[in-house]
mmCIF file of the N, C-alpha and C atoms, coordinates in Angstrom:
data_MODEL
# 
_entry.id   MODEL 
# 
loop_
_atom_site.group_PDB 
_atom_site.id 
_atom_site.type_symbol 
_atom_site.label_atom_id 
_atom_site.label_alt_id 
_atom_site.label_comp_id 
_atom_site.label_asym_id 
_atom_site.label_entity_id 
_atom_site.label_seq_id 
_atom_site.pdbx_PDB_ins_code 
_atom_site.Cartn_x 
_atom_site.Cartn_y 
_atom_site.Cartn_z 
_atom_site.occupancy 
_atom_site.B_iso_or_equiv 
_atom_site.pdbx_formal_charge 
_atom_site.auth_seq_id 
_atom_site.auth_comp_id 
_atom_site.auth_asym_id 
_atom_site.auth_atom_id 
_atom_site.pdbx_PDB_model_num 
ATOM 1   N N  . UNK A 1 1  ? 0.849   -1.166  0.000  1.00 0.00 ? 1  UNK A N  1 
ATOM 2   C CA . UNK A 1 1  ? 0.000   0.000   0.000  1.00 0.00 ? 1  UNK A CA 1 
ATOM 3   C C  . UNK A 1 1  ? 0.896   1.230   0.000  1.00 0.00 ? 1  UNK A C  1 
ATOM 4   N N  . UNK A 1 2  ? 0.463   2.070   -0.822 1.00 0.00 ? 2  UNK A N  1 
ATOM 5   C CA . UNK A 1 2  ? 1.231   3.229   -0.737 1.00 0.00 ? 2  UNK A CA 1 
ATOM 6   C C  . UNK A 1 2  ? 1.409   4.127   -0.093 1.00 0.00 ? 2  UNK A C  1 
ATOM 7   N N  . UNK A 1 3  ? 0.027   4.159   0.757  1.00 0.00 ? 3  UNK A N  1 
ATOM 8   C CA . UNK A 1 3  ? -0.399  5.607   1.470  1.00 0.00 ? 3  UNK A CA 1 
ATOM 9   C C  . UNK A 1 3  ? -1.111  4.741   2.654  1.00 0.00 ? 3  UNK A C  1 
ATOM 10  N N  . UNK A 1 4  ? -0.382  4.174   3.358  1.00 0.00 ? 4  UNK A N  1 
ATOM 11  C CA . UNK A 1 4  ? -1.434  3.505   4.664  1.00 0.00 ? 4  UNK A CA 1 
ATOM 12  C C  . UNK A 1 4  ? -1.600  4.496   5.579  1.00 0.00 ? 4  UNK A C  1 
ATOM 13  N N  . UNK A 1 5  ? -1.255  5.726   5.586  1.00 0.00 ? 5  UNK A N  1 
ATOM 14  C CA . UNK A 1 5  ? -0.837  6.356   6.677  1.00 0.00 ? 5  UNK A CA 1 
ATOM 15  C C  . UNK A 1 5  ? -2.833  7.191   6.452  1.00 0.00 ? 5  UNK A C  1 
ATOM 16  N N  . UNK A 1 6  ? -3.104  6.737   4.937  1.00 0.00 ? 6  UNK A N  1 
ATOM 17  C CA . UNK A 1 6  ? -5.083  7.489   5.121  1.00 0.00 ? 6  UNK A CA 1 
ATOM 18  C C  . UNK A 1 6  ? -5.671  6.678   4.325  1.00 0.00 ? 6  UNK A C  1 
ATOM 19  N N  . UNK A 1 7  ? -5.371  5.842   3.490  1.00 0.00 ? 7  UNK A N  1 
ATOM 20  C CA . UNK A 1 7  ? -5.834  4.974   2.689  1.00 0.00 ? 7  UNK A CA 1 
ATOM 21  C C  . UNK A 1 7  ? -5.828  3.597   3.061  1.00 0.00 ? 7  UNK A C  1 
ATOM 22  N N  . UNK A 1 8  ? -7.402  2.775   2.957  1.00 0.00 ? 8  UNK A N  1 
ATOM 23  C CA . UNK A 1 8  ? -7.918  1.803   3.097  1.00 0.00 ? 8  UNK A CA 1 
ATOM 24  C C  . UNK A 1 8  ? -8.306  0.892   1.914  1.00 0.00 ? 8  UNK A C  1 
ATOM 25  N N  . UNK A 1 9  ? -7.611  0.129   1.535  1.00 0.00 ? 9  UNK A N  1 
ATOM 26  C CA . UNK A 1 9  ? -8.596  -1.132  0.490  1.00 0.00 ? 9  UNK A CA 1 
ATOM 27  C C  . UNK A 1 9  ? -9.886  -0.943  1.058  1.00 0.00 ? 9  UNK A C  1 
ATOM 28  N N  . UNK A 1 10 ? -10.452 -1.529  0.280  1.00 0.00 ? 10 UNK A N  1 
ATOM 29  C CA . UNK A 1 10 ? -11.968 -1.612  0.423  1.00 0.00 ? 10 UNK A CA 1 
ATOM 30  C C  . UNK A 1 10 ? -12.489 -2.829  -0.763 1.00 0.00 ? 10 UNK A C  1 
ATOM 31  N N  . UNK A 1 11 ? -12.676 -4.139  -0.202 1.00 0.00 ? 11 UNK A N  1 
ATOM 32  C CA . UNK A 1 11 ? -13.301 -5.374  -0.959 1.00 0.00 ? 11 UNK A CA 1 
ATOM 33  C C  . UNK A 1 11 ? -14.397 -5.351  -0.121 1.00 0.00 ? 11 UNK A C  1 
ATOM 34  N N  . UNK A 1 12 ? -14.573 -7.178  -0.829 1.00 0.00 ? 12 UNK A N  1 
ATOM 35  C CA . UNK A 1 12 ? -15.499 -7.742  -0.501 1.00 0.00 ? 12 UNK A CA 1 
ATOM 36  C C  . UNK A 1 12 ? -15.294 -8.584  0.867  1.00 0.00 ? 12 UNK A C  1 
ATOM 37  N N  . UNK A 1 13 ? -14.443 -8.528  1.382  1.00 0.00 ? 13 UNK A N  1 
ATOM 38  C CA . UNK A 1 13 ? -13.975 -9.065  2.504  1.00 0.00 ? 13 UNK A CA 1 
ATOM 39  C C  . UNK A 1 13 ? -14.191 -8.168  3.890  1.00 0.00 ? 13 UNK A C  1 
ATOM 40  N N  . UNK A 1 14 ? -14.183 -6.599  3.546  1.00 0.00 ? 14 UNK A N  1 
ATOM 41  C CA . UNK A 1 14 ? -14.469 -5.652  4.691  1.00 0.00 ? 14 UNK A CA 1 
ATOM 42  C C  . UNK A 1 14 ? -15.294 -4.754  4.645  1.00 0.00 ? 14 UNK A C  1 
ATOM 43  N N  . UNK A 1 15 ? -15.480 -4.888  3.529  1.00 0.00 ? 15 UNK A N  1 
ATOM 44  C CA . UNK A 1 15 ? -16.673 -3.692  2.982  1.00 0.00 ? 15 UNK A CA 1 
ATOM 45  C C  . UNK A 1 15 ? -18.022 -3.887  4.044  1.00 0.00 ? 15 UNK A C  1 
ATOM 46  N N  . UNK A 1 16 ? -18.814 -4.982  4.086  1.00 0.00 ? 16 UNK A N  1 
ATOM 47  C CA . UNK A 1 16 ? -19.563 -4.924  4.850  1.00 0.00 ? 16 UNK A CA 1 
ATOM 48  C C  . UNK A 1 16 ? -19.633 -4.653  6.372  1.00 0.00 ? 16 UNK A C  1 
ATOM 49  N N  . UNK A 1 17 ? -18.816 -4.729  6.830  1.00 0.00 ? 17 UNK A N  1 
ATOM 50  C CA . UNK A 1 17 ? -17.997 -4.158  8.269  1.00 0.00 ? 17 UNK A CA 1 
ATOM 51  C C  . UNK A 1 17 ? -18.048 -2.786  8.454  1.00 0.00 ? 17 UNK A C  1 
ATOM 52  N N  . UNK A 1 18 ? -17.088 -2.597  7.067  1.00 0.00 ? 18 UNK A N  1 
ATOM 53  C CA . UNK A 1 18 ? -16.561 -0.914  7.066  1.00 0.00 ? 18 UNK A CA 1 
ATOM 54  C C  . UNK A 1 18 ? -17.904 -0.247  6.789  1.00 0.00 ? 18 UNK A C  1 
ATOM 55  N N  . UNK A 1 19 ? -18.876 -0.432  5.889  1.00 0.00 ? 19 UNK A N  1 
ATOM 56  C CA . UNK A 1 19 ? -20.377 -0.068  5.911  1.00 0.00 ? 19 UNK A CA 1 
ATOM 57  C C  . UNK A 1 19 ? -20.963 0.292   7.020  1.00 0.00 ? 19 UNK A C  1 
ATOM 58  N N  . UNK A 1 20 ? -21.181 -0.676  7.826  1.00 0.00 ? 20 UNK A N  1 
ATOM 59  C CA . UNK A 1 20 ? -21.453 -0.850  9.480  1.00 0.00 ? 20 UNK A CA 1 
ATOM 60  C C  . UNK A 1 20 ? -21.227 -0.040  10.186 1.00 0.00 ? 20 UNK A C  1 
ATOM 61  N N  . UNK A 1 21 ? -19.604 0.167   10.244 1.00 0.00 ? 21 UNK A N  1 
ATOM 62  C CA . UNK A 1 21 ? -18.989 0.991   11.059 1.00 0.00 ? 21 UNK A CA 1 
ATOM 63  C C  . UNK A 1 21 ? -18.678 2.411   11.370 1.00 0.00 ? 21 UNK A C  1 
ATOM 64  N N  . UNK A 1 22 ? -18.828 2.790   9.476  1.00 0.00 ? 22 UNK A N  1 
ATOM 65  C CA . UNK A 1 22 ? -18.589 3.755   9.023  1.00 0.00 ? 22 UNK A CA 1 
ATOM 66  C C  . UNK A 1 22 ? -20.489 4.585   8.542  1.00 0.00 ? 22 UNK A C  1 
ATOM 67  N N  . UNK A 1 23 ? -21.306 3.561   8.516  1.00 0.00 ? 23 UNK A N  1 
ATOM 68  C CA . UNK A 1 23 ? -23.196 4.206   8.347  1.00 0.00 ? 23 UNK A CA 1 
ATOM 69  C C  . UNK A 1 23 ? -22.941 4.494   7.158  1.00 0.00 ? 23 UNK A C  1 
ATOM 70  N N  . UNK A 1 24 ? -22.458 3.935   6.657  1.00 0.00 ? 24 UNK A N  1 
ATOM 71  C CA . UNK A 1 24 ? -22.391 3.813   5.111  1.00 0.00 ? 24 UNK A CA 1 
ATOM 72  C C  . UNK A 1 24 ? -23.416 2.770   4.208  1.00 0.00 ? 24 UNK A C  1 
ATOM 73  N N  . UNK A 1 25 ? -24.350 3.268   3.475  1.00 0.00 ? 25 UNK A N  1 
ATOM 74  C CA . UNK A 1 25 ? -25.427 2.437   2.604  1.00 0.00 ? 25 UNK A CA 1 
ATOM 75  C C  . UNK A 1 25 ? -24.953 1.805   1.546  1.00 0.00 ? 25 UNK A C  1 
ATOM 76  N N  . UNK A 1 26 ? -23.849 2.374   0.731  1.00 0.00 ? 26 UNK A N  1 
ATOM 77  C CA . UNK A 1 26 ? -22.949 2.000   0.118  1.00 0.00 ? 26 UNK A CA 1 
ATOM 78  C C  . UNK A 1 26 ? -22.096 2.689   -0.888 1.00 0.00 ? 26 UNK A C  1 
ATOM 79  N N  . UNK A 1 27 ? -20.842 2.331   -1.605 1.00 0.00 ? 27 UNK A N  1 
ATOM 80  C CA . UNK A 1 27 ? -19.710 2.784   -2.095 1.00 0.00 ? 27 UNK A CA 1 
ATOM 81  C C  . UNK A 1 27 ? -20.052 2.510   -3.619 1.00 0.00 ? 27 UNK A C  1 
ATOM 82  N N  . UNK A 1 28 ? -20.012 3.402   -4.625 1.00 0.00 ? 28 UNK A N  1 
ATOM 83  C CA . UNK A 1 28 ? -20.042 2.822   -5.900 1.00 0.00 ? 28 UNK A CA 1 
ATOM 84  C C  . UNK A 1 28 ? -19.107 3.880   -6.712 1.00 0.00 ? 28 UNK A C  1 
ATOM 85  N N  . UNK A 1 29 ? -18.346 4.579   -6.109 1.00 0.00 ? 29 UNK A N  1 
ATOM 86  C CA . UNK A 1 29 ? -17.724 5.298   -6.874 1.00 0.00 ? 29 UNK A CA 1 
ATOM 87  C C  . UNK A 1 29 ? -16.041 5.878   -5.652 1.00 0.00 ? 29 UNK A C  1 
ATOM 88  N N  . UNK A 1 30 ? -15.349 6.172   -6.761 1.00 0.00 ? 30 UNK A N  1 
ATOM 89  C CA . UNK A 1 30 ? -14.057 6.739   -5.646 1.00 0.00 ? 30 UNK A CA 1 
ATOM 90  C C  . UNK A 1 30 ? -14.455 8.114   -5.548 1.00 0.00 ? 30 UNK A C  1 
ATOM 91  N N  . UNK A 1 31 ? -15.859 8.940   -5.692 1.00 0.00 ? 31 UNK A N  1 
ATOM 92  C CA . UNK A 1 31 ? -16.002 9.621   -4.967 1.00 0.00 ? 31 UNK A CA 1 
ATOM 93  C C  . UNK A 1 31 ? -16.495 9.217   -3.498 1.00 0.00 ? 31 UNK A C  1 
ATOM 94  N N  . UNK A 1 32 ? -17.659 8.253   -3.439 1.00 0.00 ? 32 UNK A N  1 
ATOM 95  C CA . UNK A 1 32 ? -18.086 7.958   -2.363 1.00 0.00 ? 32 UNK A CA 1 
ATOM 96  C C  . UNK A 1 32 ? -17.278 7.383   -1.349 1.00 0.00 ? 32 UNK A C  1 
ATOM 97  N N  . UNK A 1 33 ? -15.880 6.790   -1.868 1.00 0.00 ? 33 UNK A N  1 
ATOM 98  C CA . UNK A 1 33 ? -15.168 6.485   -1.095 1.00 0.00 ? 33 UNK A CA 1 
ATOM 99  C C  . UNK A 1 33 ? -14.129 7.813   -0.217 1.00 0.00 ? 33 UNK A C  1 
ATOM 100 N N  . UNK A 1 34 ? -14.331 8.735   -1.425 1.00 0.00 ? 34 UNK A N  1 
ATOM 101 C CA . UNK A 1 34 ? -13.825 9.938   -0.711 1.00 0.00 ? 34 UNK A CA 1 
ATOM 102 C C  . UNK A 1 34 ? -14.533 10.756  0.657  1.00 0.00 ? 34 UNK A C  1 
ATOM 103 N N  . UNK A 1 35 ? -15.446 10.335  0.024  1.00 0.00 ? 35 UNK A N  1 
ATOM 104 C CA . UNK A 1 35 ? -16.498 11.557  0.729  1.00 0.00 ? 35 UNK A CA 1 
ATOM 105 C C  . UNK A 1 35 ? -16.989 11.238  2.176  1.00 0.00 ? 35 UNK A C  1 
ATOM 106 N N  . UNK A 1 36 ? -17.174 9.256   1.900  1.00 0.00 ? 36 UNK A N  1 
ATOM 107 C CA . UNK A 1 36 ? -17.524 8.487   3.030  1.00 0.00 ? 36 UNK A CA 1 
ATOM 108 C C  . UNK A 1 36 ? -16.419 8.435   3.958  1.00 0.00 ? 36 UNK A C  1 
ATOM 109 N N  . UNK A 1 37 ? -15.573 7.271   3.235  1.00 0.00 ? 37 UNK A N  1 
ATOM 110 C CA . UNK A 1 37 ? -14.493 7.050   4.324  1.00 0.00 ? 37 UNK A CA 1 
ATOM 111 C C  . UNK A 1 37 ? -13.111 7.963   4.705  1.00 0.00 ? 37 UNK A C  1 
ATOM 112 N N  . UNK A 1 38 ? -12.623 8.254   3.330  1.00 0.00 ? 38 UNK A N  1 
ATOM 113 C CA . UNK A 1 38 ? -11.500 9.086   4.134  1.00 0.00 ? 38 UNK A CA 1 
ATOM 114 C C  . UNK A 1 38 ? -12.271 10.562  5.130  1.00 0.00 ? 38 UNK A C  1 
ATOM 115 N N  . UNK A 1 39 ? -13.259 11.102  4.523  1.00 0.00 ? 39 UNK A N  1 
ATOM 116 C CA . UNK A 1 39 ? -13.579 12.072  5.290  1.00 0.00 ? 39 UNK A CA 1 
ATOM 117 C C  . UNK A 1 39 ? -13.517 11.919  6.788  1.00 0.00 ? 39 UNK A C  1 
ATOM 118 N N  . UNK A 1 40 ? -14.394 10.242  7.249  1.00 0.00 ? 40 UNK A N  1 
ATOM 119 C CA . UNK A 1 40 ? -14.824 10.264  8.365  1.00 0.00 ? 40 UNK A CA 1 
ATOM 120 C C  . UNK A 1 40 ? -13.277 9.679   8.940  1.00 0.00 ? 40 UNK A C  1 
ATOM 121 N N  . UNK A 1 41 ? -12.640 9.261   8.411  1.00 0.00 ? 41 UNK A N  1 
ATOM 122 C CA . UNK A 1 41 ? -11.312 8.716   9.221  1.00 0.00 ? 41 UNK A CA 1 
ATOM 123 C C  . UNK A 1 41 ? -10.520 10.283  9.538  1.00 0.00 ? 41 UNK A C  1 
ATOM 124 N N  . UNK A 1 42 ? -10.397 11.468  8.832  1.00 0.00 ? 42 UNK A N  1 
ATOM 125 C CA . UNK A 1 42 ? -10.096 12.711  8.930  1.00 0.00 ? 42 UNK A CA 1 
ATOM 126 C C  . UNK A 1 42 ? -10.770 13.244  10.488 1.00 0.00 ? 42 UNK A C  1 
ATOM 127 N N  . UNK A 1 43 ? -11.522 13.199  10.428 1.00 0.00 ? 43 UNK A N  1 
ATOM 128 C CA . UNK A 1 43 ? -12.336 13.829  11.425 1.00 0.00 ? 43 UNK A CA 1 
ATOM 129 C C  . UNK A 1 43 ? -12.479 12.521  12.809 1.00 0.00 ? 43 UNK A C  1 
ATOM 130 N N  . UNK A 1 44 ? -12.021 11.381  12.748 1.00 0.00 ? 44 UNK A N  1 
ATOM 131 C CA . UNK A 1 44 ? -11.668 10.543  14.049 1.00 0.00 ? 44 UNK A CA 1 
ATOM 132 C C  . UNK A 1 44 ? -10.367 11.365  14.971 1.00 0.00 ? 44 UNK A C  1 
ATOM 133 N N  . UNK A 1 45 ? -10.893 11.229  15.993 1.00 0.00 ? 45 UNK A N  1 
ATOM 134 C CA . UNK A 1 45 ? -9.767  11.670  17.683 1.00 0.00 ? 45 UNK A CA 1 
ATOM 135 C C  . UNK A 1 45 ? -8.668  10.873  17.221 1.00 0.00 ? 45 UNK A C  1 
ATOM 136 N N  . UNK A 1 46 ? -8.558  9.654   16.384 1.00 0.00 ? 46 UNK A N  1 
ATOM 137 C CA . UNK A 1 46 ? -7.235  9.195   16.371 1.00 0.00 ? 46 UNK A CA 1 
ATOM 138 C C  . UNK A 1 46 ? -6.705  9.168   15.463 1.00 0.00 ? 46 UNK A C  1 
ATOM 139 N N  . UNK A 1 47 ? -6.778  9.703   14.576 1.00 0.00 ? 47 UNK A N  1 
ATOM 140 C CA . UNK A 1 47 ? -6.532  10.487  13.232 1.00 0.00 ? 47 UNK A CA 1 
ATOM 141 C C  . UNK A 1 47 ? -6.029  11.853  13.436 1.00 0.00 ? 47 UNK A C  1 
ATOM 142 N N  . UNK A 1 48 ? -6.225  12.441  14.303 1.00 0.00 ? 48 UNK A N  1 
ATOM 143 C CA . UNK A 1 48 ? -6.009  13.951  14.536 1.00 0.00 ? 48 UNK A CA 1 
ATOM 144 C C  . UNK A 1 48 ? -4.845  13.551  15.707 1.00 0.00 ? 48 UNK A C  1 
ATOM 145 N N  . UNK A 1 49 ? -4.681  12.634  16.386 1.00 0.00 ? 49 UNK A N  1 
ATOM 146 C CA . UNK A 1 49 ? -4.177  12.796  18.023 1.00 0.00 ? 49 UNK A CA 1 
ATOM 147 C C  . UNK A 1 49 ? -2.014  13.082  17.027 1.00 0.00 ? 49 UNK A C  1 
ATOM 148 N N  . UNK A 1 50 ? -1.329  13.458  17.745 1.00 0.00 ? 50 UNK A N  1 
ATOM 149 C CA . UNK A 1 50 ? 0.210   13.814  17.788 1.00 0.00 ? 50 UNK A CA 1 
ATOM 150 C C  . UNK A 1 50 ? 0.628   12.223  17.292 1.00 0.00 ? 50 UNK A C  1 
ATOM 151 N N  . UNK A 1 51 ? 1.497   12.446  16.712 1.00 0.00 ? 51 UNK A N  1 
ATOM 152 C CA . UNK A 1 51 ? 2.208   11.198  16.557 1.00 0.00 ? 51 UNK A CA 1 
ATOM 153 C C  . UNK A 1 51 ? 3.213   10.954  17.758 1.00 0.00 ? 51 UNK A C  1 
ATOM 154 N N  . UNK A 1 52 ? 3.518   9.375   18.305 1.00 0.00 ? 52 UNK A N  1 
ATOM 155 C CA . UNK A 1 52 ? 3.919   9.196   19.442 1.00 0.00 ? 52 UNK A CA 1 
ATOM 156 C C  . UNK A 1 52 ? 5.282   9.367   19.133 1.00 0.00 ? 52 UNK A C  1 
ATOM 157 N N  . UNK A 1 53 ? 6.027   10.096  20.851 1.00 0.00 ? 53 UNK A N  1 
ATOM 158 C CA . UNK A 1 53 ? 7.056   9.862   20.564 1.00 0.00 ? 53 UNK A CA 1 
ATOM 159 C C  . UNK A 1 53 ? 8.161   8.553   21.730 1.00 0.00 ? 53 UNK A C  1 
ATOM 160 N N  . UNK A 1 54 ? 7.639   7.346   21.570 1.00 0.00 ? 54 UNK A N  1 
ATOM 161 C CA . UNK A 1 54 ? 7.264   6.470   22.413 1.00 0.00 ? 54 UNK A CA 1 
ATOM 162 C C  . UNK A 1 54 ? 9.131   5.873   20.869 1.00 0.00 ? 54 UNK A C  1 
ATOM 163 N N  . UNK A 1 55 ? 8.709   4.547   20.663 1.00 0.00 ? 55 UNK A N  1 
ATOM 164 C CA . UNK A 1 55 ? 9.442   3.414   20.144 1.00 0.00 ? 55 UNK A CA 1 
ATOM 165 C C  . UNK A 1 55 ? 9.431   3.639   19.115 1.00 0.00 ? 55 UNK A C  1 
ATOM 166 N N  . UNK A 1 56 ? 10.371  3.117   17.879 1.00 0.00 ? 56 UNK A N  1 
ATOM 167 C CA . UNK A 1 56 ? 9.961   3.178   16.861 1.00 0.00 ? 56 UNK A CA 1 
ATOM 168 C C  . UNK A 1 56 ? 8.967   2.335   16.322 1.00 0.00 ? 56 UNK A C  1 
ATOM 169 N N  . UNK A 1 57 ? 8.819   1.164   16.796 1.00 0.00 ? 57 UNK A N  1 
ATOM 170 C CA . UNK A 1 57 ? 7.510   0.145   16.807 1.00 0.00 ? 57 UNK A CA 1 
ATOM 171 C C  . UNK A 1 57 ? 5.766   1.084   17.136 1.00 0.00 ? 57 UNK A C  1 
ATOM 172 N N  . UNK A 1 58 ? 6.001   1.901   18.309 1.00 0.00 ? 58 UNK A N  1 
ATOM 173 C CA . UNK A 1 58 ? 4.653   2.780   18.337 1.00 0.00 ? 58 UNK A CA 1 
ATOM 174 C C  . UNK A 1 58 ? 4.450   4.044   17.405 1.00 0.00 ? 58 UNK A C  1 
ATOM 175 N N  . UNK A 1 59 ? 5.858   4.210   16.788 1.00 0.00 ? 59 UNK A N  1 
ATOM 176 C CA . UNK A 1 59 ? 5.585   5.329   15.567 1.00 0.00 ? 59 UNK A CA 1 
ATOM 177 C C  . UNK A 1 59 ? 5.112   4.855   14.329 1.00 0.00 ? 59 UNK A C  1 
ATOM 178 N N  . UNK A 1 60 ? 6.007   3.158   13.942 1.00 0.00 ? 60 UNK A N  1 
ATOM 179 C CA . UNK A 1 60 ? 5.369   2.916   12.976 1.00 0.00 ? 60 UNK A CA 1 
ATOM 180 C C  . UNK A 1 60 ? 3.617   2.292   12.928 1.00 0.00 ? 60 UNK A C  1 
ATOM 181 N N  . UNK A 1 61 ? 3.447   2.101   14.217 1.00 0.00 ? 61 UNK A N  1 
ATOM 182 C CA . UNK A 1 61 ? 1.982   1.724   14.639 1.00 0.00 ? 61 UNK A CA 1 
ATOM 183 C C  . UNK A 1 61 ? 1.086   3.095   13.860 1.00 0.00 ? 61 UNK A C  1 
ATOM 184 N N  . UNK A 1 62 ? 1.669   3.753   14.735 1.00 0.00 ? 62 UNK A N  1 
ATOM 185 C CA . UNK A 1 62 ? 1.014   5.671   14.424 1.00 0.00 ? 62 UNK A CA 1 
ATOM 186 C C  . UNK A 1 62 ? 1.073   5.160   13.078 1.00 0.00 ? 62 UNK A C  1 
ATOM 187 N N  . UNK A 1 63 ? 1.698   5.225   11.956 1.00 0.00 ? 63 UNK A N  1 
ATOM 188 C CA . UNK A 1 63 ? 2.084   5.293   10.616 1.00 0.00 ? 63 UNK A CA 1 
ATOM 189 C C  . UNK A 1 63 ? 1.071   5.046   9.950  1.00 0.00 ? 63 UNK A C  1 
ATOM 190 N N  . UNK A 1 64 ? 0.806   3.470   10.010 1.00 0.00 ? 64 UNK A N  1 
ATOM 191 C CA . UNK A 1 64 ? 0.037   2.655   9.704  1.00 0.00 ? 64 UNK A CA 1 
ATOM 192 C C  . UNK A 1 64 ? -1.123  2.454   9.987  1.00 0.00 ? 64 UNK A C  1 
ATOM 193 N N  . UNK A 1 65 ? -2.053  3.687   11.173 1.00 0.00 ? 65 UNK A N  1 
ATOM 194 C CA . UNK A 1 65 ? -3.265  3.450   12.007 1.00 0.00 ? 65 UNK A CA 1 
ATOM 195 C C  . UNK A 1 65 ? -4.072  2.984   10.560 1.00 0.00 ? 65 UNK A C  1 
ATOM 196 N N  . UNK A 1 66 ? -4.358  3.295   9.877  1.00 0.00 ? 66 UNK A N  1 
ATOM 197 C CA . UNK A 1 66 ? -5.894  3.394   9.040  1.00 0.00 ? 66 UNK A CA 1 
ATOM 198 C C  . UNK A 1 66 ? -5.533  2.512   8.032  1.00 0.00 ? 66 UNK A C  1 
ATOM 199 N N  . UNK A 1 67 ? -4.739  1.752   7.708  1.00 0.00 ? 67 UNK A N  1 
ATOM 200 C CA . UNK A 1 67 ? -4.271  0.509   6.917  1.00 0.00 ? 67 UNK A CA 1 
ATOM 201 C C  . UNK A 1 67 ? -4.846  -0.374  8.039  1.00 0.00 ? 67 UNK A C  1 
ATOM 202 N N  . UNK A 1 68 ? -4.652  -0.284  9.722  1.00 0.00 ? 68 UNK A N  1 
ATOM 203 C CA . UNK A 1 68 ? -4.839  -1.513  10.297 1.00 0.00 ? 68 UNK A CA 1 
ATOM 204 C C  . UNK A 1 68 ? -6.280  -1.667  10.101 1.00 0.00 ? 68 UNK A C  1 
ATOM 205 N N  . UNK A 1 69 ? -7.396  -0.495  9.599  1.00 0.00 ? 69 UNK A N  1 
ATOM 206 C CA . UNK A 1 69 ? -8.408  -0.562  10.085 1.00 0.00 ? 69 UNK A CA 1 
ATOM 207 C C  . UNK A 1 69 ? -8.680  -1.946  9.038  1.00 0.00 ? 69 UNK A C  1 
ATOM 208 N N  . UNK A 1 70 ? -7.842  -2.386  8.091  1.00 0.00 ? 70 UNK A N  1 
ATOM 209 C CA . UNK A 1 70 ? -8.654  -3.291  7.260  1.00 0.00 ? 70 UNK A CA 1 
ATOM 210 C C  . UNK A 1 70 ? -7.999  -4.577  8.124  1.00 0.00 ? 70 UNK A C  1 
ATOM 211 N N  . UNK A 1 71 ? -7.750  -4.881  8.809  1.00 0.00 ? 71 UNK A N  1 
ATOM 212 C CA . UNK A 1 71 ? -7.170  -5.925  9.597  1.00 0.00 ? 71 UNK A CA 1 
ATOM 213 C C  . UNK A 1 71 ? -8.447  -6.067  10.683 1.00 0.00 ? 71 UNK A C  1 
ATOM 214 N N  . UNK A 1 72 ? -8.978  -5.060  10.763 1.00 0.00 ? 72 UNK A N  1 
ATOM 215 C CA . UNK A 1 72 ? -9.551  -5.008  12.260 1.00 0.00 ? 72 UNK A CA 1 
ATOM 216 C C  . UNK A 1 72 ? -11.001 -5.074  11.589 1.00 0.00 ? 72 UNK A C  1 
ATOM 217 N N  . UNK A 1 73 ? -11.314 -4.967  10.152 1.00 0.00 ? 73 UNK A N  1 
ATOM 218 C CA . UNK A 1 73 ? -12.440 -5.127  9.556  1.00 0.00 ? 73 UNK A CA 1 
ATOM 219 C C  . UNK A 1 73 ? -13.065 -6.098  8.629  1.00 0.00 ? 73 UNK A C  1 
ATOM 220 N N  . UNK A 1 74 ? -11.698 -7.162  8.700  1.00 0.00 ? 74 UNK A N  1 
ATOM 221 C CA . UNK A 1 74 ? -11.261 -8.278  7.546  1.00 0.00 ? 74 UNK A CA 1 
ATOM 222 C C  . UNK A 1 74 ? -12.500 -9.407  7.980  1.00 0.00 ? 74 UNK A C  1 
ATOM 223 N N  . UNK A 1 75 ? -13.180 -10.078 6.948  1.00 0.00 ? 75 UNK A N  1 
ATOM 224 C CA . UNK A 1 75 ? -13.852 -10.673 7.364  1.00 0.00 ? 75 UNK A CA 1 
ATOM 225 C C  . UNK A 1 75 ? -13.793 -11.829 6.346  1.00 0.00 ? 75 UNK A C  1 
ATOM 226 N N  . UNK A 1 76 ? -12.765 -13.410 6.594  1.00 0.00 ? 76 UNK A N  1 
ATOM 227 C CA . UNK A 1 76 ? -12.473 -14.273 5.921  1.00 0.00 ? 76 UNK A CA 1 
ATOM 228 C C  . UNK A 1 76 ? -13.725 -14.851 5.310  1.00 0.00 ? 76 UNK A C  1 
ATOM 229 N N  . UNK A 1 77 ? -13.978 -15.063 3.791  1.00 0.00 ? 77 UNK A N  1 
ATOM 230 C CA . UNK A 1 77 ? -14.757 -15.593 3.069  1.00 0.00 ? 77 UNK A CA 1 
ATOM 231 C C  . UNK A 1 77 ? -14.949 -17.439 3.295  1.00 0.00 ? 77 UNK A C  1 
# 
C-alpha cells in the first residue's frame, strides 16, 4: 500500500464491516469512497491525536493506524 498512513482497500472481505462501522449504505464510486471514508477517518480523535514519541515500533503503529483498520475489519470468506 502506498499511502497507509489514510488509505484503506476496500473489498469484498471488509466492505460490509466498514459499511457498518462507518453508516455507510454504500460505495459505488471513488467519490463515495472519498467523501464516506477518508472524510470520516479525517475527522476521528485518532486520526487527529500527535504522533507518538514512544518506540519506533509505536511510531510505525502511528504510521500505519488506518491501513490496520482493514485488519480489524477483515472478514475471511
Amino acid at each position: 500500500m502506498k499511502r497507509p498512513d489514510l488509505f484503506i482497500c476496500v473489498d469484498s472481505a471488509n466492505l460490509t464491516s466498514l459499511k457498518e462501522t462507518f453508516g455507510i449504505e454504500k460505495i459505488n464510486s471513488n467519490e463515495d469512497y472519498w467523501l464516506f471514508i477518508t472524510n470520516f477517518i479525517q475527522n476521528c480523535e485518532w486520526w487527529n491525536s500527535p504522533r507518538p514519541k514512544g518506540s519506533d515500533e509505536e511510531q510505525r503503529a502511528w504510521d500505519g493506524r488506518v491501513a490496520m483498520l482493514d485488519a480489524i475489519h477483515y472478514e475471511k470468506h
